[in-house]
RODO-2510 file (C-alpha; in nm, 4 decimals, decimal comma):
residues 253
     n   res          X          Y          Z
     1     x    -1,7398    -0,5200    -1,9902
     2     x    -1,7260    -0,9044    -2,0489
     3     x    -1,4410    -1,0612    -1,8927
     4     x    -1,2666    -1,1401    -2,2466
     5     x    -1,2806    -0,7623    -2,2604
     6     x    -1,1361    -0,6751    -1,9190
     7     x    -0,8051    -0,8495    -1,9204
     8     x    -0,5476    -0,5733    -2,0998
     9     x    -0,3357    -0,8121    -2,2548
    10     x    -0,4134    -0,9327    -2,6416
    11     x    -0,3296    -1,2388    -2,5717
    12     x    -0,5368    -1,3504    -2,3075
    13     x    -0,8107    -1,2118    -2,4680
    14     x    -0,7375    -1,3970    -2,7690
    15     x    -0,7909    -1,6954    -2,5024
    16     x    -1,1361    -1,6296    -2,4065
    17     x    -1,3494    -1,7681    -2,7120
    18     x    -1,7134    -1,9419    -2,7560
    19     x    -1,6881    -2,3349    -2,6364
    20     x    -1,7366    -2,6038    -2,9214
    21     x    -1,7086    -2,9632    -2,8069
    22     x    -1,6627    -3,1220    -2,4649
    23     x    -1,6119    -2,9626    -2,1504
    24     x    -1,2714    -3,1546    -2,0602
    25     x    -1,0441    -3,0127    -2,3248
    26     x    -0,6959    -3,0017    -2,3155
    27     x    -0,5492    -2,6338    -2,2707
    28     x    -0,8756    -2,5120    -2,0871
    29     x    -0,8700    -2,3623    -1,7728
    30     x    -1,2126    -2,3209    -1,6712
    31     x    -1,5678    -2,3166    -1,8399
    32     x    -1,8510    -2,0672    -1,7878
    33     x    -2,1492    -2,1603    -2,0224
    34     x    -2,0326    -2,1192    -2,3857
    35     x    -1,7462    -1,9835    -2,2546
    36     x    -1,3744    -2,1291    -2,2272
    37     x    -1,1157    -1,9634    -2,0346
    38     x    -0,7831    -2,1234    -2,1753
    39     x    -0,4497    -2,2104    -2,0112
    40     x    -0,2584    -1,9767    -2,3068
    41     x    -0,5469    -1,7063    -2,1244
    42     x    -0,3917    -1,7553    -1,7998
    43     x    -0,0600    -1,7498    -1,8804
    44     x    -0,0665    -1,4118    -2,0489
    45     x    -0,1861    -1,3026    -1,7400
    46     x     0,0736    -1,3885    -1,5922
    47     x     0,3505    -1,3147    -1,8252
    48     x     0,1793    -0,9675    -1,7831
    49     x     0,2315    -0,9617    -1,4192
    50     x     0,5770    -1,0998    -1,4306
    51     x     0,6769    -0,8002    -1,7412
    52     x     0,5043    -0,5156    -1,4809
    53     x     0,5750    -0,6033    -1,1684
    54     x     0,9428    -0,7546    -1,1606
    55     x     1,1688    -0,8381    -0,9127
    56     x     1,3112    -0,5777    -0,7503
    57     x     1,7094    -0,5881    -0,7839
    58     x     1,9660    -0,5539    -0,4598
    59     x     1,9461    -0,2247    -0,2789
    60     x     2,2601    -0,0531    -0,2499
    61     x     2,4303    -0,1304     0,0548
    62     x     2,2783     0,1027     0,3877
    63     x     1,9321     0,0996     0,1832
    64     x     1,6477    -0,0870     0,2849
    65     x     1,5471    -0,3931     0,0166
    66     x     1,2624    -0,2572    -0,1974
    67     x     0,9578    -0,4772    -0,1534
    68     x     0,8892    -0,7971    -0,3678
    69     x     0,5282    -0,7685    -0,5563
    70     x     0,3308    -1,0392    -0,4320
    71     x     0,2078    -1,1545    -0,7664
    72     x    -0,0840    -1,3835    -0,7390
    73     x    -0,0795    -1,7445    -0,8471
    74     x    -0,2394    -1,9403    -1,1548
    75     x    -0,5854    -2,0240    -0,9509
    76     x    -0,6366    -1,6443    -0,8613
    77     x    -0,6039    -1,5425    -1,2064
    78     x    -0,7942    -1,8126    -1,3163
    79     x    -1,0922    -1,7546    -0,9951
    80     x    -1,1207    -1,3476    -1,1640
    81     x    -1,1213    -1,4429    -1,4807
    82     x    -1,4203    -1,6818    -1,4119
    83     x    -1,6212    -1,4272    -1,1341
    84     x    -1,5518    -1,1593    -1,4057
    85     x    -1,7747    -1,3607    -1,6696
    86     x    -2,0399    -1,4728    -1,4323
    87     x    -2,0877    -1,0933    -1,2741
    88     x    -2,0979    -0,9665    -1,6139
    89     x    -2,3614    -1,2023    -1,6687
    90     x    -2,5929    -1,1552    -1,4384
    91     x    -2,5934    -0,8060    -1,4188
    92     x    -2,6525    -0,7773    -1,8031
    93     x    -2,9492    -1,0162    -1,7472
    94     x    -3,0666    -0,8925    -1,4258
    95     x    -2,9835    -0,5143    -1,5243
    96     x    -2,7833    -0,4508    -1,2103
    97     x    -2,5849    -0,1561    -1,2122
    98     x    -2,1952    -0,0982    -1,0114
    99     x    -2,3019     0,1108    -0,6646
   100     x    -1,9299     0,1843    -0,6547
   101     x    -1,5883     0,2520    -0,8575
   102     x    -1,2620     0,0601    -0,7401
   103     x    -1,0010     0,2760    -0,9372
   104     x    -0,7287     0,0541    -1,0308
   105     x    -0,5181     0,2900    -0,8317
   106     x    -0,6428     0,2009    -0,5471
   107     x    -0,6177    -0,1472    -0,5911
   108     x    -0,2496    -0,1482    -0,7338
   109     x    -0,1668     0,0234    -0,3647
   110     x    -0,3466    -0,2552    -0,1794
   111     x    -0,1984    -0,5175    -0,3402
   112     x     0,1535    -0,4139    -0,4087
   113     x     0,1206    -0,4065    -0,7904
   114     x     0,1516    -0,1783    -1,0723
   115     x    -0,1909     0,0094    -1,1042
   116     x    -0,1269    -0,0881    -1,5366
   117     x    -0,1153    -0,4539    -1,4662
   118     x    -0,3861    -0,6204    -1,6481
   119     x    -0,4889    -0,8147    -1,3468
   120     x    -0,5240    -0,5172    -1,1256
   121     x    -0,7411    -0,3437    -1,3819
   122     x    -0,9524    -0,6714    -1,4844
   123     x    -0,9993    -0,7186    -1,0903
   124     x    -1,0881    -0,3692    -0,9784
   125     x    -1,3696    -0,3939    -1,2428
   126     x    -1,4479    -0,6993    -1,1158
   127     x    -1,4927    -0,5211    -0,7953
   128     x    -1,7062    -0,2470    -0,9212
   129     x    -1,9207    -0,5232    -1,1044
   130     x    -1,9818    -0,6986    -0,7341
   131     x    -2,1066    -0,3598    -0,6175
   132     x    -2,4233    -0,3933    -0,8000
   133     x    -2,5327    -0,7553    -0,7462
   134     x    -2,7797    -0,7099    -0,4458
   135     x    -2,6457    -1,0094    -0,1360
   136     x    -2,9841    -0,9959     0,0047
   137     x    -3,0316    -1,0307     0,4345
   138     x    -2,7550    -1,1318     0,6274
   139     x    -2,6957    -1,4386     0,7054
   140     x    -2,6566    -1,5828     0,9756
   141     x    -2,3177    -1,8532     1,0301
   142     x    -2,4334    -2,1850     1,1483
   143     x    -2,2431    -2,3414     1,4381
   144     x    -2,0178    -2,5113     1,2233
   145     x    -1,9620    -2,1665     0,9549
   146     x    -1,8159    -2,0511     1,2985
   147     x    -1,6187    -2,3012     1,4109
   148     x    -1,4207    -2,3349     1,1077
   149     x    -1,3571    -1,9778     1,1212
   150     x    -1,2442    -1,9991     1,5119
   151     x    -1,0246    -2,2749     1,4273
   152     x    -0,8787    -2,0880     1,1083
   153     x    -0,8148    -1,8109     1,3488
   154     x    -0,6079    -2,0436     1,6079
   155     x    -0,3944    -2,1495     1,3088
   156     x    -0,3394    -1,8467     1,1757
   157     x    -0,2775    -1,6776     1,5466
   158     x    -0,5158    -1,4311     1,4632
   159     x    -0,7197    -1,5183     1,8135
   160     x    -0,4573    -1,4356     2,1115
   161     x    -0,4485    -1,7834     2,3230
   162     x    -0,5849    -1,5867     2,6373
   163     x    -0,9006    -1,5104     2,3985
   164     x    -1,1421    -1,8182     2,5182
   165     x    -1,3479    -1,9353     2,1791
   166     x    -1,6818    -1,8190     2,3468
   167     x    -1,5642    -1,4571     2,3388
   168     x    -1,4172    -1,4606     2,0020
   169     x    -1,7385    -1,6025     1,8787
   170     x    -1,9647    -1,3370     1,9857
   171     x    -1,6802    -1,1021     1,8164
   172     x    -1,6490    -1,2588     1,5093
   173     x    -2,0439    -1,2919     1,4452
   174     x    -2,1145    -0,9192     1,3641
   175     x    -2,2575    -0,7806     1,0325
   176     x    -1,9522    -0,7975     0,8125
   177     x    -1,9860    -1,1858     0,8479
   178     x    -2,3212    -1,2039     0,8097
   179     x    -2,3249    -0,9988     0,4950
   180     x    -2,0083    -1,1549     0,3314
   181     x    -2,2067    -1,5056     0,3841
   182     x    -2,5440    -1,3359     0,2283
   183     x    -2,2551    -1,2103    -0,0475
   184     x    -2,1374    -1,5661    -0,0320
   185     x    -2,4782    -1,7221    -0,1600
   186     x    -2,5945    -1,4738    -0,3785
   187     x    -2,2654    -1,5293    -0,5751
   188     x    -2,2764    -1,9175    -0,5530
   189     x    -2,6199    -1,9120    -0,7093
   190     x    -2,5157    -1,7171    -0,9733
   191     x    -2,2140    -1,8918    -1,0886
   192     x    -2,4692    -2,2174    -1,0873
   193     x    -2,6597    -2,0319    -1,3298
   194     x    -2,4033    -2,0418    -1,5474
   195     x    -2,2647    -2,4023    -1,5823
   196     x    -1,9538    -2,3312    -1,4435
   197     x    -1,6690    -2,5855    -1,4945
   198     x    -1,2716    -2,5942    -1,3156
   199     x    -1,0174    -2,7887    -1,4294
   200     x    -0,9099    -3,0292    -1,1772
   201     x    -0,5379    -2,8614    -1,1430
   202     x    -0,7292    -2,5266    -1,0130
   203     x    -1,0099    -2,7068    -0,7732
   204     x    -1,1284    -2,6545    -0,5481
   205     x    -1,1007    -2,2808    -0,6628
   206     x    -1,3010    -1,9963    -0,4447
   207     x    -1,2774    -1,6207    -0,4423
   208     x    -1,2796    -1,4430    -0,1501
   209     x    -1,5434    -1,1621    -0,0345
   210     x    -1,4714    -1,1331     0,2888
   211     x    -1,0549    -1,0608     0,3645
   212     x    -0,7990    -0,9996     0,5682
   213     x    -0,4418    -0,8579     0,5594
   214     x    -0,1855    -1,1486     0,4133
   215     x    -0,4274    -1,2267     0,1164
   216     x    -0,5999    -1,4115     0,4081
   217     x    -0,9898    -1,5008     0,2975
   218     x    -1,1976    -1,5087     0,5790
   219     x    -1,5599    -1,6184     0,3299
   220     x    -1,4994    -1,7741    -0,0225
   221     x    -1,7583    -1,8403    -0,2885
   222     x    -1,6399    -2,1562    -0,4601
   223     x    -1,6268    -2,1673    -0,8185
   224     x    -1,7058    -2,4733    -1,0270
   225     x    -1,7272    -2,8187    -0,8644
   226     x    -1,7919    -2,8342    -0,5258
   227     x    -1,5049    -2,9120    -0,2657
   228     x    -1,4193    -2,6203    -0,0815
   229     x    -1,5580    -2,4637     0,2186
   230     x    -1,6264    -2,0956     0,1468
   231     x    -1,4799    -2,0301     0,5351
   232     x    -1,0974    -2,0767     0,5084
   233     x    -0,7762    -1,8586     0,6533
   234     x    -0,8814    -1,5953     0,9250
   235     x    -0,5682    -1,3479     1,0173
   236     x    -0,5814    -0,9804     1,1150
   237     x    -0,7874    -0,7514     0,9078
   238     x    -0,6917    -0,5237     0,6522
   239     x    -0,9947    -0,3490     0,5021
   240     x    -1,0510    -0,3630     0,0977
   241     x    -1,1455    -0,1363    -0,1497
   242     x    -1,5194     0,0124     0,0178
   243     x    -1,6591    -0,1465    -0,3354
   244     x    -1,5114    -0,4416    -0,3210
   245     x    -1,5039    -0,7358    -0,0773
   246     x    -1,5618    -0,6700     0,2499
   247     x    -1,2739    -0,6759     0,5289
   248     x    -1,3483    -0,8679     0,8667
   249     x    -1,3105    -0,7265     1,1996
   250     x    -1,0727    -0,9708     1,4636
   251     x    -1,0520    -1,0155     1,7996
   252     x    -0,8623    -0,7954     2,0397
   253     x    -0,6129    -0,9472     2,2933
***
C-alpha cells in the first residue's frame, strides 16, 4: 500500500496529493518525488493519536496512576510518513516482497498505543514493507561510527563507568550493528532515489533501524537533506518487532 493509503485517517490522506510547483511550499511537510506530504497530513495524524490514545484521568486514591501513552512527536509522524512512500517505492519497482508481518497488535503493545491508531497501523506496515528490501553485507562501523555510539552510550548511562571504552567496543561491534548500518545504506540510497525533500522545521529528520528501550535510536537513516548522523542515543535495549528494526545488544556491568 502507498503511504497516502496507509494512514487510517481521511484526512491525512486527503493530505498526501501529486506535487505541482516548487518544492518550498507553504503547508508542506516533506517531499518525496511527485509527492507532497502536507502539514494538514501531519496534523491529522496527530489529532488521531491525541482522539485514541488520551490522557489517562486520576486513579482513584490507593490505585496505581494508569500509564501516559507516549505519543510520538510531529518529526516521527512526518519521518513514517516519508519511509512509508519511499519503501513502497522501491519495492514496487524492484518487486521486493515483506519477509515478515508486524501485526499492529504487536506494535500498539510495544509502544504503549492503541493497536487502531492510524500511526500504529501505517507504521507496522511500514515495518513489514522494510522486511523485504534486501540490506546487503554487514557493514562494518568505522572508528568514528563507534565512537559516536560509545559516547552516546556515556550520556545516556547505558555503558556502566567501570566498563573501560575498549571493552564496550568489542561488545557493541557484533552483527546487529553491522547489519542495522548495511540496513542504514541500503535505505539512504533509496530515499536518494527518490528526491526526497524536509522542511527545515523537521531537519535533520532520521528514522531509526536499529533501537533501544526509551525510543532510544541506536542507527538512523536520515531523510531528506543531509545533517544528521545516522548514530545518535544508545540506552539499554529493548528488542522490536522480529520484522521490524532491529534492537541492539548493550554492555553488561
Amino acid at each position: 500500500m502507498r503511504a497516502r493509503r496507509l494512514v487510517a485517517v481521511a484526512s491525512v490522506a486527503l493530505g498526501l496529493v501529486a506535487l505541482s510547483g516548487c518544492r518550498a511550499e507553504p503547508g508542506v511537510a516533506a517531499y518525496v518525488g511527485d509527492l507532497r506530504i502536507t502539514e494538514d497530513a501531519v496534523t491529522g495524524v496527530m489529532d488521531d493519536l491525541r482522539t485514541k490514545n488520551p490522557t489517562p484521568t486520576a486513579a482513584p486514591e490507593g490505585q496505581p496512576p494508569a500509564q501516559t501513552p507516549q505519543r510520538p512527536d510531529r518529526g516521527q509522524v512526518v519521518s513514517v510518513l516519508v519511509l512509508s512512500e519511499v519503501c513502497e517505492r522501491v519495492s514496487a519497482e524492484k518487486n521486493y516482497q515483506p519477509r515478515g508481518q508486524v501485526a499492529p497488535e504487536q506494535l500498539a503493545q510495544q509502544l504503549g498505543l492503541s493497536s487502531d491508531t492510524g500511526y500504529v497501523r501505517q507504521t507496522a506496515e511500514l515495518y513489514s514493507c522494510l522486511s523485504g528490501v534486501p540490506a546487503g553485507a554487514p557493514v562494518a562501523p568505522t572508528a568514528q561510527e563507534l565512537a559516536d555510539v560509545l559516547a552516546a552510550g556515556r550520556k545516556a548511562g547505558a555503558i556502566p563507568a567501570d566498563v573501560t571504552d575498549e571493552a564496550a567496543a568489542g561488545q557493541l561491534d557484533g552483527e546487529q550493528l553491522r547489519t542495522a548500518l548495511a540496513t542504514r545504506k541500503s535505505l539512504a540510497e533509496a530515499v536518494a532515489a527518490y528526491d526526497v525533500t524536509v522542511n527545515p522545521r523537521y531537519r535533520p529528520l532520521a528514522f531509526p533501524v536499529l533501537s533501544f528501550s526509551g525510543d532510544a535510536a541506536a542507527v538512523s537513516v536520515p531523510l531528506g537533506e543531509a545533517g544528521s548522523d545516522a548514530v545518535t542515543d544508545v540506552s539499554t535495549p529493548d528488542p522490536l518487532p522480529t520484522a521490524g528494526p532491529q534492537a541492539a545488544g548493550g554492555t553488561d556491568s
